[in-house]
C-alpha positions as CSV (number, residue, x, y, z in Angstrom):
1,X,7.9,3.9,40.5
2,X,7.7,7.7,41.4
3,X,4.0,8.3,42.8
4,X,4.1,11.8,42.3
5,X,4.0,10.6,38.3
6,X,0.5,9.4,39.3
7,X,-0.9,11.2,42.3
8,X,-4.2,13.5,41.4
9,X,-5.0,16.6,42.7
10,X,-8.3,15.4,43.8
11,X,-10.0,12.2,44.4
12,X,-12.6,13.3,46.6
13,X,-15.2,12.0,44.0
14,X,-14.0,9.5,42.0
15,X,-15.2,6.4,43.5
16,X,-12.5,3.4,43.8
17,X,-11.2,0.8,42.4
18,X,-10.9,3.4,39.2
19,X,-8.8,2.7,36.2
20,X,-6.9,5.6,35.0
21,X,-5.0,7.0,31.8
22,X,-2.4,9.2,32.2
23,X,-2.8,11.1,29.0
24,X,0.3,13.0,28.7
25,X,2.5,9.5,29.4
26,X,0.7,8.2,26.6
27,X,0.9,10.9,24.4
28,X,5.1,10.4,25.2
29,X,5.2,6.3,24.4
30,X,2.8,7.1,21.1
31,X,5.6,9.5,19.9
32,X,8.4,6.9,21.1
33,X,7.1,4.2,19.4
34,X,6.4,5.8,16.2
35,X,10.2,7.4,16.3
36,X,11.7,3.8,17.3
37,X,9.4,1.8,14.0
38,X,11.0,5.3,11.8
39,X,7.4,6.7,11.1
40,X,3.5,5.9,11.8
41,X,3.2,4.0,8.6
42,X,5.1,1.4,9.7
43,X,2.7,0.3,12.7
44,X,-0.1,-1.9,12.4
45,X,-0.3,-1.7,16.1
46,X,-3.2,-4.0,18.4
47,X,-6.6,-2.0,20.1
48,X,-7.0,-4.8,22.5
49,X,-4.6,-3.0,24.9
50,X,-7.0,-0.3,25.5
51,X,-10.2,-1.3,23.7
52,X,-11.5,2.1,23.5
53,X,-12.4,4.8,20.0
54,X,-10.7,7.7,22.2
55,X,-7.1,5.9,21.5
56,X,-7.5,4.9,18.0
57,X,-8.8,8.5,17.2
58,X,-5.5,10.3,19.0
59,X,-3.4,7.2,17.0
60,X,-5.6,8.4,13.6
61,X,-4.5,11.9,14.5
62,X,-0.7,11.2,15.2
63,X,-0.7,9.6,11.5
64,X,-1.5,5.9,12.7
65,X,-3.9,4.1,9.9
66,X,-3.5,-0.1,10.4
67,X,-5.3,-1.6,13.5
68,X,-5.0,-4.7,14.7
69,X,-8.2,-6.1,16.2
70,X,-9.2,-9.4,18.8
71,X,-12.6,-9.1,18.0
72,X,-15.6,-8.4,16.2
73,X,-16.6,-6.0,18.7
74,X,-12.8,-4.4,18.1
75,X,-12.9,-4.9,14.6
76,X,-16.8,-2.5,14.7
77,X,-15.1,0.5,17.3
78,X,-12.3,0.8,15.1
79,X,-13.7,0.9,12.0
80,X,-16.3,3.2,13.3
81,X,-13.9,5.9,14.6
82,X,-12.0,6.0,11.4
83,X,-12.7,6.5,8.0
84,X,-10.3,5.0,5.2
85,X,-8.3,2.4,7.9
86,X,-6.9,-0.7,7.1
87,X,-8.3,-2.9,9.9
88,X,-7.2,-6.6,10.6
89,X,-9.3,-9.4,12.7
90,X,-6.1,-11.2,14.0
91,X,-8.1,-14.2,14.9
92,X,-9.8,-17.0,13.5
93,X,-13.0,-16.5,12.1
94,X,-15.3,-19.5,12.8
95,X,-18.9,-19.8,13.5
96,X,-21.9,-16.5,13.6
97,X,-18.2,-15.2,13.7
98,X,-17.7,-15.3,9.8
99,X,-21.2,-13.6,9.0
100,X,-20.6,-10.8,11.4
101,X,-17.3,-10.0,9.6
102,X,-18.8,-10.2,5.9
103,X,-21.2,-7.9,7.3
104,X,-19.0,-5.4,9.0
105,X,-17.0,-5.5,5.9
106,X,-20.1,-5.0,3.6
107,X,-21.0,-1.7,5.8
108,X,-17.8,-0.3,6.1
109,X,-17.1,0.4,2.5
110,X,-13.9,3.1,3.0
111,X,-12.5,0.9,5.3
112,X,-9.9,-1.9,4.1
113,X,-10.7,-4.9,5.8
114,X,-8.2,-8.4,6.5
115,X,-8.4,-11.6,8.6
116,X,-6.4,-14.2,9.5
117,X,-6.6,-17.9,8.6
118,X,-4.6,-21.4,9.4
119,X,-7.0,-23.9,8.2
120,X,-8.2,-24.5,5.1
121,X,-11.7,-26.1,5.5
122,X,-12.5,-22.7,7.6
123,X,-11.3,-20.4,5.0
124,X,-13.4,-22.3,2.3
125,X,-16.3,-21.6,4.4
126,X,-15.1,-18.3,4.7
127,X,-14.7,-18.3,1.0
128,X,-18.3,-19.7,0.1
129,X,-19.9,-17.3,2.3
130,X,-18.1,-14.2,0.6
131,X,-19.5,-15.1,-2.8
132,X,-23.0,-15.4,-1.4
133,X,-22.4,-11.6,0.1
134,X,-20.8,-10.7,-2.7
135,X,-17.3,-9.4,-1.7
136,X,-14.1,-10.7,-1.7
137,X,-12.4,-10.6,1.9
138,X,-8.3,-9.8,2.3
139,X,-6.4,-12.8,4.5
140,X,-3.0,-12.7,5.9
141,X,-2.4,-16.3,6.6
142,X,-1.3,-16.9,10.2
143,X,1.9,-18.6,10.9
144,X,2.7,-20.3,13.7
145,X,6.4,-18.8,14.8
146,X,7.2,-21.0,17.9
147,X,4.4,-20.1,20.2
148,X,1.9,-23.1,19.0
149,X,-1.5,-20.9,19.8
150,X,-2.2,-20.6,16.2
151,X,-1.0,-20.8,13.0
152,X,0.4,-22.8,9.8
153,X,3.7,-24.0,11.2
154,X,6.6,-22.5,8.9
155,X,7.5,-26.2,7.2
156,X,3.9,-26.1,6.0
157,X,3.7,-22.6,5.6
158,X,4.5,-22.4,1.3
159,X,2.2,-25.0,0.1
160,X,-0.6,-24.1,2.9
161,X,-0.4,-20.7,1.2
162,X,-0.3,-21.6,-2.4
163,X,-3.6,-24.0,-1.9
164,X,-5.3,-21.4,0.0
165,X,-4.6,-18.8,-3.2
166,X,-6.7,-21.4,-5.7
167,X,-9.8,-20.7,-3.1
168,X,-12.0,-17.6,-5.2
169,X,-14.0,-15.7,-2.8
170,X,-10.7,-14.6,-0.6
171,X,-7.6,-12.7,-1.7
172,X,-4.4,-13.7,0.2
173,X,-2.2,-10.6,0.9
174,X,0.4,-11.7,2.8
175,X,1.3,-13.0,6.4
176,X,0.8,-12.4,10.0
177,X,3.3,-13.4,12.4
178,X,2.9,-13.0,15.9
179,X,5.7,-14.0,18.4
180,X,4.6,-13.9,21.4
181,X,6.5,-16.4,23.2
182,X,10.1,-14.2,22.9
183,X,10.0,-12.8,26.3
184,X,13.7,-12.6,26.8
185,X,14.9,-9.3,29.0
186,X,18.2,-9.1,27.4
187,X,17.5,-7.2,23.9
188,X,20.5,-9.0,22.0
189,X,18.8,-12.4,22.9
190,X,15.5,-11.4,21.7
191,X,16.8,-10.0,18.3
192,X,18.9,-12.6,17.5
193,X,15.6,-15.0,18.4
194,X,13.5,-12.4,15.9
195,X,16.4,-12.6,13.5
196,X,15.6,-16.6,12.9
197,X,11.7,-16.0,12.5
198,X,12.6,-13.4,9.8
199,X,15.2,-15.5,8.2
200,X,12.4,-18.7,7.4
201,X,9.2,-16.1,6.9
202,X,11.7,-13.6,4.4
203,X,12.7,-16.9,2.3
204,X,9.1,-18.1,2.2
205,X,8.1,-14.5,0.7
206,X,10.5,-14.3,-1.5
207,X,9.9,-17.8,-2.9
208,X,5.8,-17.2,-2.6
209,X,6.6,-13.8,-4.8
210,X,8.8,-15.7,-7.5
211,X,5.8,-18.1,-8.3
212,X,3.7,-15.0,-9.1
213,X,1.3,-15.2,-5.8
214,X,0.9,-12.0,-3.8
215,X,2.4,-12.1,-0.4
216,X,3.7,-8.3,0.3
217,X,2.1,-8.0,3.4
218,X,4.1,-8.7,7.0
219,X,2.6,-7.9,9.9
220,X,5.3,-9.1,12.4
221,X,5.7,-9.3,15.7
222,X,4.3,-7.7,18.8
223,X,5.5,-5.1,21.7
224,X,8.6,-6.7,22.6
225,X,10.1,-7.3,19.5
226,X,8.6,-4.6,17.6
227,X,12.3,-2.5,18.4
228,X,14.0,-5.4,16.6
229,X,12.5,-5.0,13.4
230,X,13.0,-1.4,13.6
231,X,15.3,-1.3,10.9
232,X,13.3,-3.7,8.5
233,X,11.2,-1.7,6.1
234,X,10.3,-4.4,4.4
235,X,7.5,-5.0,7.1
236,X,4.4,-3.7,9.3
237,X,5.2,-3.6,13.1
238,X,2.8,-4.8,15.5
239,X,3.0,-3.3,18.8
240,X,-0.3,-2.8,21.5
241,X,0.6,-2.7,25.1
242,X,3.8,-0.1,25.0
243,X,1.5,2.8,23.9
244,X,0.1,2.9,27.7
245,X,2.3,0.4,28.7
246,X,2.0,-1.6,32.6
247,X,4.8,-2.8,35.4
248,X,5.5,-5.8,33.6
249,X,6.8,-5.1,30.4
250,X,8.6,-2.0,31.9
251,X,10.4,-4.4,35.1
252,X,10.8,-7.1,32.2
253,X,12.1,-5.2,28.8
254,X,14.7,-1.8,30.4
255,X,15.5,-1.6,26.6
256,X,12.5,0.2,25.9
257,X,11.5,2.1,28.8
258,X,7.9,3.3,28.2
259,X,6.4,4.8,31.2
260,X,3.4,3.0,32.3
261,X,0.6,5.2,31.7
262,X,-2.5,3.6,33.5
263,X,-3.0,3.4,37.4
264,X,-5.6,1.6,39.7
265,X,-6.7,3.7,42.3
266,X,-7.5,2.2,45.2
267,X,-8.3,2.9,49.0
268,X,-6.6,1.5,52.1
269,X,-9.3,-0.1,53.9
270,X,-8.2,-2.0,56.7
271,X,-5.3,-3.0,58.6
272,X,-6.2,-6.5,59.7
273,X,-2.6,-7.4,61.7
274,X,0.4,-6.0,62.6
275,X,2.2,-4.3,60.0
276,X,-0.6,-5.3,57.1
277,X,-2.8,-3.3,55.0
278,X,-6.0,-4.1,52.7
279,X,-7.1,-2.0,49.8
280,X,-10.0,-2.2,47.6
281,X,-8.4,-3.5,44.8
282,X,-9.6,-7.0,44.3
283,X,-9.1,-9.6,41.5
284,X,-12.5,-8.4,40.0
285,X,-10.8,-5.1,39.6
286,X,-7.1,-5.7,38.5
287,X,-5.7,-8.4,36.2
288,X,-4.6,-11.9,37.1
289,X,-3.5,-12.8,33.7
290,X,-0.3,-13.7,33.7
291,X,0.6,-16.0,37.0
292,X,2.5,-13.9,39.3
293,X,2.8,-10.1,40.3
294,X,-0.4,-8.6,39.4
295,X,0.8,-4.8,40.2
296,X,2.9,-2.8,42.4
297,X,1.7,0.6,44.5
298,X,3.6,3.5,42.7
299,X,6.3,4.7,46.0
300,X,5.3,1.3,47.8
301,X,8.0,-1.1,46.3
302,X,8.9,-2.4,49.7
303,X,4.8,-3.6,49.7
304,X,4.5,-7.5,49.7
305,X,1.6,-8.6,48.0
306,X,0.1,-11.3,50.6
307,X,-3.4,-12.7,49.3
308,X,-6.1,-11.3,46.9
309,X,-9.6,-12.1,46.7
310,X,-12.4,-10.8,44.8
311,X,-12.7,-7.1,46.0
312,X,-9.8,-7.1,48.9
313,X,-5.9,-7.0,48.3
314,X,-3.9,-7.6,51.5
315,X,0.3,-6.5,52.2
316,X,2.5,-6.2,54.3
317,X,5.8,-3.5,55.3
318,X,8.7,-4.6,56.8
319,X,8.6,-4.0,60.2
320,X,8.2,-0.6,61.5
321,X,7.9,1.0,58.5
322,X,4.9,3.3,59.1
323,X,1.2,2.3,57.4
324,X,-0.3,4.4,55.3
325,X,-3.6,6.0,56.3
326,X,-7.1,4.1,56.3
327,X,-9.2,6.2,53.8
328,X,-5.5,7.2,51.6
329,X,-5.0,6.6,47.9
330,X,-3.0,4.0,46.3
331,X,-1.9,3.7,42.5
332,X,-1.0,0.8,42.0
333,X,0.6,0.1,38.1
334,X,-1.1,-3.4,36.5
335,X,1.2,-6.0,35.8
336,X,-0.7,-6.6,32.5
337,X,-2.8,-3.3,31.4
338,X,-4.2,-5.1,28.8
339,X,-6.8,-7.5,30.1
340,X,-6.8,-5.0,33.9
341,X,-8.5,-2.3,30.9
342,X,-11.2,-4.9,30.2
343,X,-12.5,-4.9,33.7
344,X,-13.9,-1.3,33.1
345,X,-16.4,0.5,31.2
346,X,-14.7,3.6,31.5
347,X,-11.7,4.9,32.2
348,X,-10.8,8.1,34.1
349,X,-8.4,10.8,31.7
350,X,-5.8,12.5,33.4
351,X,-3.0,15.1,32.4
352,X,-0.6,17.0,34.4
353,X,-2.1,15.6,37.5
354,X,-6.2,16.4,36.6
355,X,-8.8,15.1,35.3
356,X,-10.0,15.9,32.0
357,X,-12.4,13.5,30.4
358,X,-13.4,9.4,30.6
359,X,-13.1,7.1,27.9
360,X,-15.9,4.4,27.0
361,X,-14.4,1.1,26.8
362,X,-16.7,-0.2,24.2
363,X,-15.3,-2.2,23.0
364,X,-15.1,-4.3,26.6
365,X,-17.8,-6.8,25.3
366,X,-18.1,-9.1,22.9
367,X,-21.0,-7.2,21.0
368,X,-21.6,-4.1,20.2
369,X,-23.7,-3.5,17.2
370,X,-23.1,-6.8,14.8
């Protein structure tokens, strides 16, 4: 990674481990990924990468109105920064869960609300609970495309859908399909992979729209298949993490090529033996979700991650390759942004190499308001 993409003009104040946006590099993948899907109303992209109002207002600006949402807490800052959005809770509601929604969705009147369901016990609830409220609430029913996390598997996915229609207090709109487990590096692989998904979840549509039942909703996919579907109008596209994007997906998916646009910095600390250095950048401060590689410092590639504890990071240089400084910066690019953003309750704004504002993360916790 080229550190000068990262390096600020001063740190002298900001006090480290920091998480930072580089504004301009997001600004860059927000316009790539709307050209790639063929226009902002095709996204129904995810907050969860970010977690903050400050995004989903530049994404409201640039012509983005779907959001995709983890939690209730997601589901409250989005709706809250927006006006007439379409916002989707792409997880299960059980439990205090189901009351918070109804009353979210209650508040929110301008804003079009939609959750996801795989069960039909907790969508009755769901159901019983919207009549006492008196609303009806939107679901996409979740199917379960290969990675077995959630979801009506695609064999039970027609007459799951028709017995959830006959249920009063909910409308069913369509279906959410999140394929998360296509990880494959080489692009023709993963299409062809996305191809079979759409083959079964197309035929089920089409046969769901035939009996008379609305289903005209897809929301498809996720980051690394979202270019796949590019060409498929028939659908929503559900990218998150390449709008700021993160060393991962950029070493794992050089068919997309979005810049990462968040840095940790960090501090050198110590250098405990020959030819090792510590920074400040523990695992309280940088993501260990997945296993593996957890970062790389931007200009550093020849840096071999060691050990990591909770607020200490240890590597080592080939030897005599020089150390860098006690007291000097370090950027290092998250493996995962997405859960690395969670860690903070602000992040530092930068552009052209200064700083220019700080975004709340509040949507970090599981509460907010309701």
């Amino acid at each position: 990674m080229d550190r000068n993409a990262y390096v600020l003009d001063d740190t002298s104040n900001i006090a480290s481990p920091a998480l930072i946006y580089y504004r301009d590099i997001i600004l860059e993948n927000t316009k790539r990924t709307i050209e790639t899907a063929g226009g902002a109303d095709r996204l129904w992209p995810h907050v969860k990468s970010h977690k903050t109002a400050d995004m989903v207002c530049m994404q409201i600006n640039m012509g983005i109105t779907r959001f995709k949402c983890a939690t209730i807490a997601e589901v409250e800052m989005t709706a809250k920064a927006g006006g007439a959005l379409h916002i989707m809770l792409a997880y299960p509601l059980v439990g205090p869960n189901i009351s918070r929604f109804l009353r979210l969705a209650s508040d929110f009147t301008q804003t079009v609300f939609y959750t996801i369901g795989d069960d039909l016990q907790q969508l009755g609830i769901l159901s019983d609970e919207a009549g006492k409220n008196g609303i009806k609430i939107n679901i996409l029913v979740d199917v379960d495309a290969g990675m077995h996390r959630t979801g009506v598997p695609v064999n039970k996915l027609e007459r799951f859908y028709e017995r959830a229609c006959a249920l009063k207090n909910i409308t069913l709109k369509g279906l959410h399909c999140y394929d998360g487990h296509l990880h494959d590096s080489d692009f023709n692989v993963r299409k062809a992979k996305t191809e079979e998904i759409d083959r079964v979840v197309l035929k089920i549509q089409e046969s769901l729209l035939r009996k008379g039942l609305d289903c005209n909703i897809l929301v498809m996919g996720g980051t690394p298949t979202f270019p796949c579907r590019a060409k498929k109008n028939n659908m929503y596209l559900s990218p998150g993490t390449c709008f700021i994007g993160d060393w991962g997906y950029y070493k794992k998916f050089p068919d997309m090529a979005f810049q990462p646009g968040a840095a940790v910095l960090s501090r050198v600390v110590s250098h405990p033996v020959e030819n090792t250095f510590t920074i400040d950048l523990g695992s309280k401060g940088i993501a260990s979700d997945p296993a593996g590689e957890r970062g790389i410092i931007a200009g550093m590639e020849d840096a071999k991650s060691l050990f990591q504890s909770e607020e200490h990071w240890v590597f080592s240089l080939p030897e005599g390759q020089e150390l860098p400084d006690i007291g000097s910066d370090c950027y290092v690019i998250p493996a995962h942004v997405c859960p690395t953003s969670a860690l903070y309750p602000q992040i530092i704004i930068a552009e052209s190499g200064k700083i220019n504002g700080e975004w709340q993360v509040s949507a970090r916790n599981r509460r907010i308001n309701y």
